[in-house]
N, C-alpha and C positions, 0 to 999 in steps of 0.2 A: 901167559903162564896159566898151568890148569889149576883150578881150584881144589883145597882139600875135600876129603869128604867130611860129615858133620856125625857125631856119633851123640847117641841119648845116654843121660844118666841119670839117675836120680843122687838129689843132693836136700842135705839135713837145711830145713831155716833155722836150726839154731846154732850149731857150730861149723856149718859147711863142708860138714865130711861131705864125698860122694862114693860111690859103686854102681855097677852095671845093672842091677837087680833091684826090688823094693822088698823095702823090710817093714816091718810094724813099727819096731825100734832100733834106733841110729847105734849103731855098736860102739860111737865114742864117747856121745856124750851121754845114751840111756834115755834119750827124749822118744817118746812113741809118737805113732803117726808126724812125725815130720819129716818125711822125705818125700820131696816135691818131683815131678818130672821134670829135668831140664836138658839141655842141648850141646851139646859141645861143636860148637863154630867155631874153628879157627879164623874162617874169612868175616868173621863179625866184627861191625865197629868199633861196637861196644865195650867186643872184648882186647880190640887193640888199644884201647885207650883207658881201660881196667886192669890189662892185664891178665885176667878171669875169663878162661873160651869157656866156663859153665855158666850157662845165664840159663831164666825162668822161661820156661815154654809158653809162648804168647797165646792168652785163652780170650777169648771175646767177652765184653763184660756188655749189660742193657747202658744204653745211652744215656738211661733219665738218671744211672745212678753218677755219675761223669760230673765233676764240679768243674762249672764254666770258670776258665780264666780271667778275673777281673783286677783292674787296678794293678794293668801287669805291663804297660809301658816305659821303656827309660826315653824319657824328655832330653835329648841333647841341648839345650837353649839357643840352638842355633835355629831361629822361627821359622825363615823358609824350608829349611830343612825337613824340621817337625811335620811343618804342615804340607810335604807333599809323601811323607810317612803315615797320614791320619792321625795326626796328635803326636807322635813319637813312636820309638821304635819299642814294639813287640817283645818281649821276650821270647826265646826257645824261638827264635825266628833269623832266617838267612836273609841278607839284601845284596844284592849285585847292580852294579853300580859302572857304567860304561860311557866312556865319553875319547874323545881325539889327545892324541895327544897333544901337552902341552895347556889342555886346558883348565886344569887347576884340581883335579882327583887328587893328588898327594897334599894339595894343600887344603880344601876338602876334609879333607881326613884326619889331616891333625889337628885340626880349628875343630871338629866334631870331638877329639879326643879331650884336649883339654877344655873344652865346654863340659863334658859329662861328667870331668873332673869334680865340677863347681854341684853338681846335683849326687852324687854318688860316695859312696863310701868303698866302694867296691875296686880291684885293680885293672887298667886296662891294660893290654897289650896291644902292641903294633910290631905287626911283622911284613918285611922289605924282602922282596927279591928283586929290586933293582938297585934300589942305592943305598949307601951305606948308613952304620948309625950318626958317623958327624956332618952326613951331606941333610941329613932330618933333622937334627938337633939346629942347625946353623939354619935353618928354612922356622925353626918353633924360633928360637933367638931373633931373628928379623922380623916375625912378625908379634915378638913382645909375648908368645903364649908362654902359663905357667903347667909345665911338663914335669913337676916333680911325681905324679900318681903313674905316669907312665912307664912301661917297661916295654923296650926294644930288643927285640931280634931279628937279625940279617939274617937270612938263612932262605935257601928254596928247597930243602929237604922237607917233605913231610915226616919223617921220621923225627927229626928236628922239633917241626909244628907241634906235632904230639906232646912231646914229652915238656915242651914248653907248655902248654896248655894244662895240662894234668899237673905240674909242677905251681904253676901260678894259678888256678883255676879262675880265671880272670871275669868281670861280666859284661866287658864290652873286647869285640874283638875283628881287630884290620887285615884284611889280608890283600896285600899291596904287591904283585896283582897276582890272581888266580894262575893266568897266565905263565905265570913264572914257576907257580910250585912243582915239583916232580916228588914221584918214589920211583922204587926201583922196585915194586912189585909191575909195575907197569910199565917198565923201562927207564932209560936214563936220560930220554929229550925231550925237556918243559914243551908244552902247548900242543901235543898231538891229541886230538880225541879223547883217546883211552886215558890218556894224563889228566886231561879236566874233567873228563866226568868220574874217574877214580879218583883222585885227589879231595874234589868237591865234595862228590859223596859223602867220604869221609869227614873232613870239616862238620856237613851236615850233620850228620849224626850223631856226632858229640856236642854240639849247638841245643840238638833235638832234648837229650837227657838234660839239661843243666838250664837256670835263670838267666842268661846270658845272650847277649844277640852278638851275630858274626857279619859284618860287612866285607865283602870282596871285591877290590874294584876290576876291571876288566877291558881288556883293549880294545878296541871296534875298529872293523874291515872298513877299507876308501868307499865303501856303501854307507855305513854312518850304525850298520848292524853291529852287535857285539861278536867279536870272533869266537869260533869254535862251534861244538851241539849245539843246536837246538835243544835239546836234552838240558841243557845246563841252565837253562833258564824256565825249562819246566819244576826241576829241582831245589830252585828258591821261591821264597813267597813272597820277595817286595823284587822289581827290576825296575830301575832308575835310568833314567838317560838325562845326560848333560853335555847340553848345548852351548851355542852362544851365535850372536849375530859377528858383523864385521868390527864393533866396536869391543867397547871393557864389557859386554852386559853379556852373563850368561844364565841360561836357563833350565831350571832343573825339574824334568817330570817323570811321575812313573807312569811305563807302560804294562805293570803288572804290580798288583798290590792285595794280597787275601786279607787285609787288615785295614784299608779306607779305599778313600776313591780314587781312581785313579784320572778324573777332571783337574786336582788341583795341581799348581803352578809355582814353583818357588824360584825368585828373581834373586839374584846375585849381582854385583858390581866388583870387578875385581879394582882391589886398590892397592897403594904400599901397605897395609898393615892387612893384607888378603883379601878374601871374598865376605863383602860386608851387604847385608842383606835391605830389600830394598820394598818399604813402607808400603810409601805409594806410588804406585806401577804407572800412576797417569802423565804423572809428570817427566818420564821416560818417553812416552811414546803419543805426547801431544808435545806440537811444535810454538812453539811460543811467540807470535808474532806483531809486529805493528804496522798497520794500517790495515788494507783490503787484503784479502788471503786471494793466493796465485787458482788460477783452474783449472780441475784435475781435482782439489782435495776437499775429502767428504770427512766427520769425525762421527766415530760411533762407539756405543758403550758396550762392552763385551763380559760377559763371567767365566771364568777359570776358577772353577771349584765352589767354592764361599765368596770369592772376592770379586768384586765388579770395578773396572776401571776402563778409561777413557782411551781409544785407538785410534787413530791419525789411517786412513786407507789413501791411496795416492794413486792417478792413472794418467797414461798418458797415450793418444791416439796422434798415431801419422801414418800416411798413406801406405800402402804396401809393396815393399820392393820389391815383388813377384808377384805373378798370378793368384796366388796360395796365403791370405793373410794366417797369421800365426799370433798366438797370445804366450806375453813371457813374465809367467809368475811364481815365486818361487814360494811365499808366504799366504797365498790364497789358493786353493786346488784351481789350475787351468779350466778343467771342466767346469768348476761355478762359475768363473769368467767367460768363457763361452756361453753358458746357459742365460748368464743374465745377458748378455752383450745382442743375443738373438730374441732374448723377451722384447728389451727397448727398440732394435728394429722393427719389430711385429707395432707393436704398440704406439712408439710415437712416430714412425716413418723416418726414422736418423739412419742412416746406412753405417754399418761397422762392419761388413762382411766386405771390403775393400779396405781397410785399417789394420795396419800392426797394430796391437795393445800390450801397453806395457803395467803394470803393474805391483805395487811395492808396499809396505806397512813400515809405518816409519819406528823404528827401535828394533825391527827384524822380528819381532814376535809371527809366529806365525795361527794364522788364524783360522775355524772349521766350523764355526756354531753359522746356522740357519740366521740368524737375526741380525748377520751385515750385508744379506742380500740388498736391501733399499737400500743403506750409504755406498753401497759397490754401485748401483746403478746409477747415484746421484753422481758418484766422483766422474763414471765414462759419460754422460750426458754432459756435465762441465767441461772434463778434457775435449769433449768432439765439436761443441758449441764456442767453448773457448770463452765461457760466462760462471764468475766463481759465484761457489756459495757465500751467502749470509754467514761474516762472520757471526761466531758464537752457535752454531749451528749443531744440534746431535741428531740425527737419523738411524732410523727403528724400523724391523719388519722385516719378514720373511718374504719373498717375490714366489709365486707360482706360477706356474707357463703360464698362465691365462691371464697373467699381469695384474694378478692381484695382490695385495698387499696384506700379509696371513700375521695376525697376531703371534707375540713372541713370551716365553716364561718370562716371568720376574722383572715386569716393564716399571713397577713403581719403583722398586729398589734401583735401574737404571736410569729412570727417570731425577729420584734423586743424587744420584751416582753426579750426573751431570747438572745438574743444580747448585752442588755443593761446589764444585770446579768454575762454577761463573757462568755456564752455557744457557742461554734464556731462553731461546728456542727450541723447542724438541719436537719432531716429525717423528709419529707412530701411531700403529692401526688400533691402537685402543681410546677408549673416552677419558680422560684423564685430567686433574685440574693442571692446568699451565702446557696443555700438550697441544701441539697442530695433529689432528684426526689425518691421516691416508688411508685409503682403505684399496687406490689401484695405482696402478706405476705411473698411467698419465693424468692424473689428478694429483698424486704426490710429485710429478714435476713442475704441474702449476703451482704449488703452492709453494714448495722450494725456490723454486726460478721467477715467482712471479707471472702472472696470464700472460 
């Protein structure tokens, strides 16, 4: 559909007359010098959600005079939340939020709603274009939340959206899912293109003027990507993905955040009374055993953001049923298990370039920091020897081709990390009190394995 065109006016700052023309003095109300330049956009956000296509001709102002937004977070108290947010959510800020279906966004987001209840005075809205108000009401009922601040609309009209929003001016706001919304300036069928980046847009902009943050959740293609533009995820400033392994445990990270970092990691457990958020991470993804531990598993101390907690790495080597061995991992990039798997042949003379490798992280986290190169190589030396580690065991350090053993950040906070979990042993390339020193791959196998 073609756009209007945009016409100038000027308009009184004191009574808001306008005319074509500038005057000294405003002919209604007798105010001199008040008649500003402004714009008449009909295609303006602004003005669809005011009402008012005259708005203030945007003039550039110096930087330094710009008061920074401080003390301008809403805290959901839901902690993993928060904390893959950077402390809570922004005001005047969009978040897009993409996960599979079925795994727990709608419920997500009402457990966020009435959490903000509990820190807020302000009203929320939540608006549904898939299921109804008593199929969410009966979802808040079951999971025991108090929903009295909330206000619900079904509807996948933006037109709708609007006048809900400007009616309630709400300061937290759901939009469950993007996906679904339509206008009919952009036609009449939710999820094409032009529909989400028109739709959003708009959302946006009236997000933009007001204390209020906007969350939208979003469907993602059998790729694990969020469907639609690209565009659409340039357009907000927090993008959230939520995961989950084969078990209850799901994982929630951003991979776009203008307001923290986008390292940290927020752990979930879904349970009967929803997704309940989960302390410590260690105890998830170390395996809890009695006696000698099987060969194959190395444990190592990992950071996701702020937090440092203990990871179970697992491999397993058998011969190759073709010509061609192959490595199959789905929580460790292939390439770093290739990379290490060709150091330790170099280095200790073990052949793996005749072995399928399998490879796994126990709780399905998946994992990228530099510093599980040594327990990745201790675990495939165990799998291919068929000699377990020391229980109680943590392994530390970066691996470089040349089979060295490269110091790693933040090895005393890891070191105590595993200290505090019961682990008495710790292998890593720094000097450290209570630590076994490595400093190359076959010197760190002696000392792990023993001469």
């Amino acid at each position: 559909m073609a756009k209007k065109k945009t016409e100038t006016v000027f308009k009184c700052t004191e009574c808001g007359y306008s005319q074509p023309r500038w005057l000294g003095r405003c002919p209604s109300c007798g105010s001199w010098n008040t008649l500003e330049e402004c714009i008449i956009d009909p295609n303006s956000t602004t003005a669809a959600f005011t009402g008012n296509a005259a708005t203030e001709k945007i003039k550039p102002v110096p930087l330094s005079s710009v008061v920074a937004q401080e003390n301008s977070r809403i805290v959901s108290g839901i902690d993993e939340f928060d904390r893959v947010l950077g402390g809570g959510a922004m005001k005047r800020s969009a978040i897009l939020i993409g996960g599979e279906p079925g795994i727990g966004k709608s419920t997500l987001m009402i457990q966020t709603c009435a959490a903000i209840h509990k820190v807020t005075s302000g009203k929320i809205l939540y608006i549904s274009g898939e299921e109804s108000a008593g199929q969410i009401k009966s979802r808040a009922d079951r999971l025991g939340l108090d929903v009295s601040s909330i206000e619900i609309l079904c509807t996948m009209r933006l037109e709708d959206i609007k006048d809900a929003l400007i009616s309630v001016n709400p300061v937290f706001v759901i939009i469950d899912s993007i996906q679904t919304v339509y206008s009919v300036e952009a036609g009449v069928v939710p999820g094409t293109v032009n529909q989400l980046k028109y739709c959003a847009n708009e959302l946006i902009g009236w997000v933009k003027e007001r204390d209020s943050v906007l969350v939208m959740s979003a469907h993602v293609t059998k790729e694990g990507t969020i469907a639609g533009p690209k565009s659409l995820e340039h357009m907000v400033d927090t993008v959230i993905s939520f995961e989950r392994n084969d078990d209850e445990v799901r994982f929630l990270r951003a991979a776009k955040n203008r307001f923290g970092s986008i390292n940290e990691l927020g752990i979930f457990a879904m349970t009967e009374k929803g997704l309940e958020g989960v302390g410590d991470p260690s105890l998830m993804f170390i395996t809890k055993r009695t006696g000698k531990p099987p060969a194959g598993i190395a444990n190592t101390c990992v950071f996701e953001g702020s937090r440092s907690f203990l990871v179970e790495i697992q491999a397993l080597t058998v011969p190759a049923k073709s010509s061609i061995s192959r490595v199959y991992s789905d929580k460790i990039d292939s390439s770093r298990v290739a990379r290490v798997a060709a150091v330790l042949e170099k280095r200790t003379k073990l052949r793996f370039s005749d072995q399928d490798i399998y490879i796994n992280v126990a709780g399905g986290v998946k994992l990228s920091e530099s510093s599980i190169d040594a327990a990745l190589a201790a675990a495939l030396y165990s799998a291919r020897t068929d000699v377990s580690i020391s229980e109680g065991s943590v392994i530390l350090g970066e691996l470089s081709l040349a089979g060295e053993i490269r110091p790693i950040p933040r090895v005393k906070q890891r070191v105590k990390t595993s200290k505090d979990l019961g682990f008495g042993r710790v292998f890593a390339p720094e000097k450290e009190s209570g630590v076994v020193q490595i400093t190359s791959i076959s010197q760190g196998i002696k000392e792990i394995f023993g001469a």
